[in-house]
C-alpha positions in Angstrom: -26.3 11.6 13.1 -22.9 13.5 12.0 -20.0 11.6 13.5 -18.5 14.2 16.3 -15.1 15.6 15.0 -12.1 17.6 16.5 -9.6 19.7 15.3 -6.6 17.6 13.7 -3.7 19.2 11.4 -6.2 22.3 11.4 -9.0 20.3 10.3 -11.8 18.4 11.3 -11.7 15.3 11.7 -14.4 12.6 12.9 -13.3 11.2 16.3 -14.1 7.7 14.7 -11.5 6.5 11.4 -10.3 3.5 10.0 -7.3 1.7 10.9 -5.6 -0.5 8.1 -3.5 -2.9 10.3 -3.6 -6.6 9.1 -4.8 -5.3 5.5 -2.7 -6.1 2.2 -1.5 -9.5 3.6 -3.4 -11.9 1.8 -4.8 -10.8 -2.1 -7.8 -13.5 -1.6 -9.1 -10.7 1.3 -8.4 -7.4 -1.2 -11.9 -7.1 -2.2 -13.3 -6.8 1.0 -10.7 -4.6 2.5 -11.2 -2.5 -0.1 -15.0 -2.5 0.1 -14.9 -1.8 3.7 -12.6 1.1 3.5 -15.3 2.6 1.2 -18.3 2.0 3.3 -16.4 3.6 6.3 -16.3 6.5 4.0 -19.6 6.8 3.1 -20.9 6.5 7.0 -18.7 9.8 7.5 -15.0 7.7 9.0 -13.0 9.9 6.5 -9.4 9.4 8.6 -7.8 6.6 6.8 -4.7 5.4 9.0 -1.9 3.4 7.4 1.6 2.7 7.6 4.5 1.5 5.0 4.8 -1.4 7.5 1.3 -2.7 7.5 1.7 -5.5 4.9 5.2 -4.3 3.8 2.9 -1.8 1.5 0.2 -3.7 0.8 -2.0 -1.7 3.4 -1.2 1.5 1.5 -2.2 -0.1 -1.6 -5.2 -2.0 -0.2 -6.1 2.1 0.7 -5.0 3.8 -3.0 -7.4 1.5 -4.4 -10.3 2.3 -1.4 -9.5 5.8 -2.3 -9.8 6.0 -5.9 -11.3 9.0 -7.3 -12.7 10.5 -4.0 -9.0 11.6 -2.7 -10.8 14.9 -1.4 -13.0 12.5 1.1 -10.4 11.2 3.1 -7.7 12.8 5.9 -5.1 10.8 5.1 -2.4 9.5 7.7 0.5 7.0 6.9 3.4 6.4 9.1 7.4 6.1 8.3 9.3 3.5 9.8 12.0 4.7 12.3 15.0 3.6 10.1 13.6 5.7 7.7 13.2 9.0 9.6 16.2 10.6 8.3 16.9 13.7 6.0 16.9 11.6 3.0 15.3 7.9 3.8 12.0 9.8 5.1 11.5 11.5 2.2 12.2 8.7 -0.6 10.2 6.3 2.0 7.7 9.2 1.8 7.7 9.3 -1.9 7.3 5.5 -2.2 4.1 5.5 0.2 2.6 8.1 -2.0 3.1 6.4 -4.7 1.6 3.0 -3.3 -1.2 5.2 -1.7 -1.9 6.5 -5.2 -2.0 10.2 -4.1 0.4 13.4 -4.7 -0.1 14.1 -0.5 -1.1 12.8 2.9 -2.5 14.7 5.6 -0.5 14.0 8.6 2.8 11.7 8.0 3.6 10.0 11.7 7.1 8.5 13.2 5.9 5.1 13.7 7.6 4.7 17.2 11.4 6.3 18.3 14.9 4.6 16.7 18.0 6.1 16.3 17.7 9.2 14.6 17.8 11.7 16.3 13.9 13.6 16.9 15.5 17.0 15.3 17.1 15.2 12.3 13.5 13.8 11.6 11.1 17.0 12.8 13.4 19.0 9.9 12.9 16.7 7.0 9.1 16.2 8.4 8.9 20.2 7.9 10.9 20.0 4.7 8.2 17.4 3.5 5.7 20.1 4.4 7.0 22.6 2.3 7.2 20.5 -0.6 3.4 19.9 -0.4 3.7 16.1 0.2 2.1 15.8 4.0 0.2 18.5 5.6 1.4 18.1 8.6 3.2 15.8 10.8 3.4 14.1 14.3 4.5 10.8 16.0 3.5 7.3 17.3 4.2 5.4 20.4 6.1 8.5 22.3 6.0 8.3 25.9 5.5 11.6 28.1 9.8 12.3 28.2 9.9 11.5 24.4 7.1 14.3 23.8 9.1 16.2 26.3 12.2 16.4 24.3 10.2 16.4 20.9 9.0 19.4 22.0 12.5 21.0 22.8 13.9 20.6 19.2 13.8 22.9 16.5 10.1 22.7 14.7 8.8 20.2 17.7 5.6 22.5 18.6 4.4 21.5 15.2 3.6 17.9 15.9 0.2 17.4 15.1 -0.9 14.1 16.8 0.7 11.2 19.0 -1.1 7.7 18.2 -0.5 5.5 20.9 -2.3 2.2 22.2 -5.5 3.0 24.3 -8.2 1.2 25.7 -10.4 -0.3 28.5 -7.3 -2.5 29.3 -4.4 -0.2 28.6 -5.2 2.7 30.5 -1.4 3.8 31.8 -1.6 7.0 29.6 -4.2 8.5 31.9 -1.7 9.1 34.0 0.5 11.5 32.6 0.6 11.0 28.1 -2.9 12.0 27.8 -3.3 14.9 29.9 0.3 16.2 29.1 -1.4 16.2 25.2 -4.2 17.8 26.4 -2.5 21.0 28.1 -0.2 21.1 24.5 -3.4 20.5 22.6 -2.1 17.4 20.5 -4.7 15.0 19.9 -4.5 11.4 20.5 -5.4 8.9 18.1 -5.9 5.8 19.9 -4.9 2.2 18.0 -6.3 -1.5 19.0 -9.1 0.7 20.6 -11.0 -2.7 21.3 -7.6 -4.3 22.0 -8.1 -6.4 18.6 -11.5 -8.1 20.1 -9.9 -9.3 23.1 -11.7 -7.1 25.4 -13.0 -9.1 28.8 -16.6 -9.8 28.7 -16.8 -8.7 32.3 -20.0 -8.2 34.4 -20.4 -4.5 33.9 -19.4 -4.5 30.0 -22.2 -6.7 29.3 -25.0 -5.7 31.3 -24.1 -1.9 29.8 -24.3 -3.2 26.3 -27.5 -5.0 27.0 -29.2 -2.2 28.8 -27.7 -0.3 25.2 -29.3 -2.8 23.0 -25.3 -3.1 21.5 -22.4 -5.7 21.6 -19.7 -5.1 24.5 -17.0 -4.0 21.9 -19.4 -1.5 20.5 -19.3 0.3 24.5 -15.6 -0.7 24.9 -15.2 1.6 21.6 -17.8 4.0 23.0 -15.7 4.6 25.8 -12.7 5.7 23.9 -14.6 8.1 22.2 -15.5 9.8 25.3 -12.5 11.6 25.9 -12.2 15.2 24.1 -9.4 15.4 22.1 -8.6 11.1 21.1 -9.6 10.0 17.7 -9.9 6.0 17.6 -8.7 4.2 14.8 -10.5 0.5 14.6 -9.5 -1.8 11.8 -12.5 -3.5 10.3 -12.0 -5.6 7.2 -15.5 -6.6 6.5 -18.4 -4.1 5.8 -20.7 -5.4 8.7 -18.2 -4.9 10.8 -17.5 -1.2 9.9 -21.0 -1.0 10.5 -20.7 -1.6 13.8 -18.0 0.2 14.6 -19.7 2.9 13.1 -23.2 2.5 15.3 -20.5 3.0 18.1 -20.1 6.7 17.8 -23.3 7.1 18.6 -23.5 5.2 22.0 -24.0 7.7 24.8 -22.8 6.1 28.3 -24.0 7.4 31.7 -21.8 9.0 34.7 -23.2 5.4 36.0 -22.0 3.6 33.4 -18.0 4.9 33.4 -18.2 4.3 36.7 -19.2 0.7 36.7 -16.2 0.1 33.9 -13.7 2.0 35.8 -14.7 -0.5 39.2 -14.1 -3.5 35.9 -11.0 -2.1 34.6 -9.4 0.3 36.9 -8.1 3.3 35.5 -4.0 3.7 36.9 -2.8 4.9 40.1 0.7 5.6 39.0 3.0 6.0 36.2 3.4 3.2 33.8 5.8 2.2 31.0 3.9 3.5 28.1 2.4 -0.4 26.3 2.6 -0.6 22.9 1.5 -3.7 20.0 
């Protein structure tokens, strides 16, 4: 079964990727980070998420080498630190991660979270980027709902493509106000730690839905993510039989009885909260 996919950067995109975090740290692991990468591409998770600060680099090279010679396979996204958001540090930090990643573009290039430079300094050189032919398009990380707010205010801010932010069973606080104030601008989510890095409780009503499902409680944690229209999540999974699972995932199909068993477990908010980020 076909992976389910939304529209991202004008594109479709399967609401299940890859996450890199953790990746490019240790050269013993390379191998199998690189193997697993591949196998999420064959099982259809095309989105490839990175960063220039996963493994100082190494993530980005761990993912040029996953990548090799089926670039047209894969949505690309890699993230700029905030130091480097301005007219000329995003672009030469821009230039570097291409060159790590092995590739002449990426699909969507993301502010990694808010610094100093100013949103409209960054949304130019972002757009200038664009022109060039280096990202496709472009959007942000870790923005709370007055951040998107103002993003949206400067010069260029409609175009933001995506804002990837932490979401799962346990850190529900942008059901508040972030994830429907995407929704009515149409800016997908892509949701990192989506299993909360396998911490997830093993409550009551987690495990008896993955027994009744015949799959692990992470698998429905990650199902549960995947409900919501318009959120891509992003799982990091270094070993093969793990992207596996992850992948089984997009195929889970929970109940009205079942989201309502995990929302009694892990209550969804009932106010505004700091947005949580890892």
């Amino acid at each position: 079964m076909p992976i389910r996919s939304i529209p991202l950067a004008s594109m479709p995109v399967p609401i299940l990727g890859q996450g890199t975090w953790g990746m490019g740290e240790d050269r013993r692991q390379r191998d199998r980070e690189v193997r697993s990468l591949q196998l999420g591409l064959d099982l259809g998770m095309s989105l490839i998420d990175t960063a220039e600060m996963y493994g100082d680099g190494g993530a980005e090279e761990v993912v040029g080498e996953a990548m090799a010679g089926r670039r047209d396979d894969c949505f690309l996204v890699s993230k700029v630190y905030p130091h480097n958001a301005g007219r000329r540090s995003a672009v030469e930090a821009c230039e570097r991660s291409l060159k790590r990643l092995g590739t002449d573009r990426m699909e969507l290039y993301l502010l990694h979270w808010r610094g100093g430079i100013p949103l409209a300094e960054t949304v130019e050189t972002f757009e200038r980027l664009k022109e060039q032919g280096k990202i496709r398009a472009w959007g942000v990380s870790n923005l709370d709902p007055d951040d998107m707010a103002e993003l949206l205010e400067v010069p260029g801010g409609e175009a933001c493509a995506a804002n990837q932010v932490l979401y799962n069973l346990t850190r529900r606080g942008i059901e508040w106000d972030l994830l429907p104030w995407c929704a009515e601008q149409s800016i997908p989510v892509m949701a990192y730690s989506p299993i909360e890095q396998g911490r997830i409780p093993a409550k009551g009503a987690l495990r008896a839905i993955a027994d009744r499902l015949g799959a692990s409680m992470f698998q429905v944690a990650l199902a549960w993510v995947l409900r919501h229209e318009g959120i891509v999540a992003i799982p990091k999974a270094s070993d093969p039989d793990h992207v596996k699972v992850n992948r089984a995932a997009a195929d889970l199909v929970l109940s009205e009885e079942d989201l309502a068993a995990l929302d009694r477990a892990f209550p969804p908010p009932t106010g505004p909260r700091s947005l949580e980020m890892l």
